[in-house]
Backbone as CSV, one residue per row, in Angstrom:
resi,resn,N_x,N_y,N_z,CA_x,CA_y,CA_z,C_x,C_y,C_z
1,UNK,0.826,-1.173,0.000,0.000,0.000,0.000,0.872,1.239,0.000
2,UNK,0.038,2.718,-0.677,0.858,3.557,-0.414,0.561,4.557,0.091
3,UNK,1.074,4.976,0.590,1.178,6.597,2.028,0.624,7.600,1.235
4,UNK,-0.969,7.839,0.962,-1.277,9.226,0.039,-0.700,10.219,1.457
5,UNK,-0.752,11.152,0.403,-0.219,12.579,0.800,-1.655,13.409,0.679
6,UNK,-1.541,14.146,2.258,-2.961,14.615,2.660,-3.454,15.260,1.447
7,UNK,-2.755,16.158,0.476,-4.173,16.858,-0.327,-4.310,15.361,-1.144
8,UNK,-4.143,14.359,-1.322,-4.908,13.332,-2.208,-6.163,12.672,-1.373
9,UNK,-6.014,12.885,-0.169,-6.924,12.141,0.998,-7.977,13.343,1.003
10,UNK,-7.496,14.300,1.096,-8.442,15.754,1.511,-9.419,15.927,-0.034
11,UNK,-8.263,15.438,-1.539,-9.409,15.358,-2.534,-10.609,13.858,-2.399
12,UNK,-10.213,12.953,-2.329,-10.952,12.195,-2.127,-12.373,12.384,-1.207
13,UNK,-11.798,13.177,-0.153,-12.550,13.270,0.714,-14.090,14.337,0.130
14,UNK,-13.368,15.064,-0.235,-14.440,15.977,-1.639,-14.687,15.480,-2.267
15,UNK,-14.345,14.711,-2.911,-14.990,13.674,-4.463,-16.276,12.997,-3.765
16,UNK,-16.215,12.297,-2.911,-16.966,11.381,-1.815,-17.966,12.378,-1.128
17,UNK,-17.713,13.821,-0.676,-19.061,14.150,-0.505,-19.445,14.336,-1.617
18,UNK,-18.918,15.271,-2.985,-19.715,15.396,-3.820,-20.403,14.484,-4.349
19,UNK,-19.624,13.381,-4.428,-21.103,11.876,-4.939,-21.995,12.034,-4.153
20,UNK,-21.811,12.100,-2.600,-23.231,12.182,-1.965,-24.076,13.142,-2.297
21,UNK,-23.823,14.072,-2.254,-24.778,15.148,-2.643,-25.198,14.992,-4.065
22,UNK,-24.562,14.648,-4.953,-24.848,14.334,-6.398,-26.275,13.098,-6.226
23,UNK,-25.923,12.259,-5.407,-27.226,11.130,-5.075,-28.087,11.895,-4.405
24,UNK,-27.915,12.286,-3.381,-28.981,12.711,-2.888,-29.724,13.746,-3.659
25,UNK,-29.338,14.788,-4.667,-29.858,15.795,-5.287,-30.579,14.625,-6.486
26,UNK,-30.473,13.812,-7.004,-30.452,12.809,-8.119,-32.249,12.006,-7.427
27,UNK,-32.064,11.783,-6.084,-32.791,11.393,-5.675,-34.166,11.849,-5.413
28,UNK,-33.936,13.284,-4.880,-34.797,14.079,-4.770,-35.774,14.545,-6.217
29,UNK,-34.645,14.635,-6.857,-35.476,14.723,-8.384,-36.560,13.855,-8.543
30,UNK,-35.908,12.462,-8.548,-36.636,11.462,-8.480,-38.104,10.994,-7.705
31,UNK,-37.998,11.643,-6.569,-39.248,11.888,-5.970,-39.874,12.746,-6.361
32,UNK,-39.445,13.720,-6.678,-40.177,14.996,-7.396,-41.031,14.394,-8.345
33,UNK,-39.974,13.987,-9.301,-40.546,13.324,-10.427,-41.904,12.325,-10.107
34,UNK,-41.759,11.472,-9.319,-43.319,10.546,-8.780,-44.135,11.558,-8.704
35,UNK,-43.893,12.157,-7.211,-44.803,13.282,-6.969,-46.030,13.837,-8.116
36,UNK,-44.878,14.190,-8.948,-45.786,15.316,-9.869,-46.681,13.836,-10.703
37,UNK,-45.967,12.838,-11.185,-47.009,11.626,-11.724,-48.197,11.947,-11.057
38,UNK,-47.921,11.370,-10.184,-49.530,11.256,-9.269,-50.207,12.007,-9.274
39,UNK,-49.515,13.381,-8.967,-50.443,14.756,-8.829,-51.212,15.039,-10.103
40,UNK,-51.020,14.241,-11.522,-51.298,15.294,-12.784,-52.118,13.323,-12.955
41,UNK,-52.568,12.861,-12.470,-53.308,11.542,-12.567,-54.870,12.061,-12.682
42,UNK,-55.572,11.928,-13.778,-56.530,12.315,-14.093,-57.481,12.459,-12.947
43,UNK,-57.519,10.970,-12.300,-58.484,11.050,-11.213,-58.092,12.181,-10.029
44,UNK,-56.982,12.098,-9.766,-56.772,13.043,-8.947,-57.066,14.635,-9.586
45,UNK,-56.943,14.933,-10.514,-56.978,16.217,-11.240,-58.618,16.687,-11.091
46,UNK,-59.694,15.451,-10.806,-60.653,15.645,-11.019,-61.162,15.789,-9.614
47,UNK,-60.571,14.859,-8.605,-60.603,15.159,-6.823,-60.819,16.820,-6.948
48,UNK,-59.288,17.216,-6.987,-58.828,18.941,-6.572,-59.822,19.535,-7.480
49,UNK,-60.679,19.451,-8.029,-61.639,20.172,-9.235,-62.531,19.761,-8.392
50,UNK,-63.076,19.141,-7.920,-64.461,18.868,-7.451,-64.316,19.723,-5.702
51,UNK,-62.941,19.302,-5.696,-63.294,20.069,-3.920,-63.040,21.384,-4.098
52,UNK,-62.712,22.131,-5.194,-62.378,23.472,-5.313,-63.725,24.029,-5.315
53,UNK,-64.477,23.345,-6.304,-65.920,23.496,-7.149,-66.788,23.435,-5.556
54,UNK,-66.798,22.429,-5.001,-67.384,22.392,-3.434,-67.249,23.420,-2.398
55,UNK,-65.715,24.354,-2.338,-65.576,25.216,-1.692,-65.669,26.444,-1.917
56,UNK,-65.776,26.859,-3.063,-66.481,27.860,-3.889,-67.759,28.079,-4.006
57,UNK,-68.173,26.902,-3.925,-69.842,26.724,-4.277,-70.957,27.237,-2.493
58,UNK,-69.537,26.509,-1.275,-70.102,26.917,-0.525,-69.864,28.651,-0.069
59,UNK,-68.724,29.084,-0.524,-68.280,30.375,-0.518,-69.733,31.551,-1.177
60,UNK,-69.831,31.068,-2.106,-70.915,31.579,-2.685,-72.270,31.733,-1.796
61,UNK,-72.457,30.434,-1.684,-73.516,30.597,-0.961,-73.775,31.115,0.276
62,UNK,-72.759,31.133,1.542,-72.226,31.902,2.490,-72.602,33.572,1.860
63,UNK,-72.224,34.042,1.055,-71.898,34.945,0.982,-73.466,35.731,0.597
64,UNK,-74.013,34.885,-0.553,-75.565,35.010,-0.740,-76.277,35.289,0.289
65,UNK,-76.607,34.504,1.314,-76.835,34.333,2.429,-76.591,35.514,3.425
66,UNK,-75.572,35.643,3.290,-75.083,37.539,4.227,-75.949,38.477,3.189
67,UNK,-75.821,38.589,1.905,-76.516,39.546,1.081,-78.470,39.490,1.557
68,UNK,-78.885,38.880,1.505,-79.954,38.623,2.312,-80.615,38.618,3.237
69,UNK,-79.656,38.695,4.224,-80.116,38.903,5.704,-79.712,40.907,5.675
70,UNK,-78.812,41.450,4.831,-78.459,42.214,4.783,-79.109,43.762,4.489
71,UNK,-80.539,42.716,2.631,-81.068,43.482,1.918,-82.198,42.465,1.795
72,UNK,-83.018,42.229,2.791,-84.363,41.132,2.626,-85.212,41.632,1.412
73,UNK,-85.476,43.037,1.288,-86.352,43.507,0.623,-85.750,43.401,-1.081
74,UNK,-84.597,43.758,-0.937,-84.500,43.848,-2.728,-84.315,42.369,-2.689
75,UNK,-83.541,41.376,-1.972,-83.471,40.340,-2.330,-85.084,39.401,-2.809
76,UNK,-85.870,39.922,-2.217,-87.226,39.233,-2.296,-87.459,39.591,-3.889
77,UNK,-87.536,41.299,-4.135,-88.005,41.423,-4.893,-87.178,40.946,-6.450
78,UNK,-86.075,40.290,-6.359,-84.606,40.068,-7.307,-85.592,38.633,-7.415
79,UNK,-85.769,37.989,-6.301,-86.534,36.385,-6.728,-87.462,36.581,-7.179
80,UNK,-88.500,37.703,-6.667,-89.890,37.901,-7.731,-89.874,38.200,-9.333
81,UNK,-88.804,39.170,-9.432,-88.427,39.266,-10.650,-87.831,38.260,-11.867
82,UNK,-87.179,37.244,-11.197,-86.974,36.461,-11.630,-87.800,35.467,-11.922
83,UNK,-88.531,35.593,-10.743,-90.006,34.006,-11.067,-91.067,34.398,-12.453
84,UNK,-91.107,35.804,-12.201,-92.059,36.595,-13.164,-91.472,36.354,-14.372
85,UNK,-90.038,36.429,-14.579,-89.337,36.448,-16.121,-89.449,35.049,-16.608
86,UNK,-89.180,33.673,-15.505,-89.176,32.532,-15.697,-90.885,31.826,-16.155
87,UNK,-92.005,32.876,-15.624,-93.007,32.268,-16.020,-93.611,33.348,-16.844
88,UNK,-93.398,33.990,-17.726,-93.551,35.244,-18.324,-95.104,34.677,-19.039
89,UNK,-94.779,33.592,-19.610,-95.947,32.956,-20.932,-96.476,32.497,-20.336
90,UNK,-96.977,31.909,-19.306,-98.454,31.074,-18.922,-99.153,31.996,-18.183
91,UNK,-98.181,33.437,-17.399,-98.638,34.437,-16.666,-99.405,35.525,-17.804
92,UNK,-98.903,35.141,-19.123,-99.507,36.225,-20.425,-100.472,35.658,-20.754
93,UNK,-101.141,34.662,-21.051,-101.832,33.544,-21.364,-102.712,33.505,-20.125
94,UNK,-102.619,33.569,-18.949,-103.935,33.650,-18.149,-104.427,35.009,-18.219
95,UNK,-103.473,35.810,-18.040,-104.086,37.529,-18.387,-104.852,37.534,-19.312
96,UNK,-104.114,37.305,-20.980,-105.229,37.187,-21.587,-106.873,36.573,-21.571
97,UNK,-106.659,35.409,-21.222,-108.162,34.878,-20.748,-109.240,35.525,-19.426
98,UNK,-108.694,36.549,-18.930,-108.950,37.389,-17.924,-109.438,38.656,-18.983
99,UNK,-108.815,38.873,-19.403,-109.146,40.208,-20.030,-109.565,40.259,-21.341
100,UNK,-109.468,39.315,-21.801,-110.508,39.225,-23.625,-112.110,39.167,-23.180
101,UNK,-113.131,39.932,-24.051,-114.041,39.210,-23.516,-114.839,38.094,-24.520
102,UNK,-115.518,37.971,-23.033,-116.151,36.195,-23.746,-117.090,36.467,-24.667
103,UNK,-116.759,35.700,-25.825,-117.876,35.757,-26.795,-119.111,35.438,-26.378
104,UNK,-120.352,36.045,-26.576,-121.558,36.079,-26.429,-122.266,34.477,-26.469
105,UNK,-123.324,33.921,-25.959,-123.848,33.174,-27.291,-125.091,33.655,-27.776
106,UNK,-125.598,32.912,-28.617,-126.138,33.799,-29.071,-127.620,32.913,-28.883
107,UNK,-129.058,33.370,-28.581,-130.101,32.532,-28.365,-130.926,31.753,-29.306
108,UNK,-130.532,32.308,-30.422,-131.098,32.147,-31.938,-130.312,30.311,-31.826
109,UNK,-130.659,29.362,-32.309,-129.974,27.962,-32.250,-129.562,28.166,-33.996
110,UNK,-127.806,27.844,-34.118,-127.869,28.101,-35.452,-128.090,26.979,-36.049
111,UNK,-128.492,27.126,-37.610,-129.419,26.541,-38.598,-128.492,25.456,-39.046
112,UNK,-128.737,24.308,-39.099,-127.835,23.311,-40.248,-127.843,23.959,-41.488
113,UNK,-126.640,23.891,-42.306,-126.835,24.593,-43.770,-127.076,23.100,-43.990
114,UNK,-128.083,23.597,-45.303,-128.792,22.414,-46.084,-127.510,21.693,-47.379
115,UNK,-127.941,20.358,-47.499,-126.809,20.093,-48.501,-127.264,20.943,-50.171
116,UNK,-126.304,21.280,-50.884,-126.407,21.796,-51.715,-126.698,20.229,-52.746
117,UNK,-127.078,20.821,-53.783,-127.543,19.251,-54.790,-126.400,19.460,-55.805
118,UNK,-125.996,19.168,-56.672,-125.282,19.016,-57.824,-125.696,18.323,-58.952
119,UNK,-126.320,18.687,-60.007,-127.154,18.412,-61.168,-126.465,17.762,-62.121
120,UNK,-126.107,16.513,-62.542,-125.434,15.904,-63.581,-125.941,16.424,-64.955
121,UNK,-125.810,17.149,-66.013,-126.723,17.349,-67.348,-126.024,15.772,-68.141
């Protein structure tokens, strides 16, 4: 064997951490790398979309909810307005039958028209 001379021991000694750190940085990638697999996995893509969609949805409604207790009156009248726009045609359609008036009848009983003849020459 032979007697290295300390800076060959002192490089080694650097070469040897830098592999470690070279693995361990190598490694980490590597998990990274899974990580993000999984994370971009359709089903999962569709999880974080649905609970976003869920916490938004309740955000909203929270918030509706304060607007309401806030402004009872326009809020009432924002749903009336809306019910009125949503039933616009059966609400036009009973008016009308409210407000046309009813044809008469009339007491006279009307006449059968007689058959007409048609004369062969």
């Amino acid at each position: 064997m032979t007697d290295d001379s300390p800076a060959v021991a002192e490089a080694r000694r650097k070469a040897e951490n830098a592999r470690a750190k070279l693995m361990a940085t190598v490694e980490d990638a590597i998990d990274y790398a899974e990580n993000l697999q999984q994370r971009l996995q359709p089903s999962h893509l569709a999880k974080d979309a649905w609970e976003a969609a869920k916490s938004k949805g309740a955000d909203v409604a929270e918030d509706a909810v304060d607007a309401v207790r806030k402004r009872p009156v326009i809020a009432s009248s924002a749903v009336a307005a809306i019910a009125l726009f949503i039933a616009r045609e059966p609400l036009m359609d009973l008016a009308d039958k409210w407000l046309s008036p009813k044809p008469k009848k009339s007491r006279k009983a009307a006449k059968p028209e007689e058959p007409v003849e048609i004369k062969n020459d």
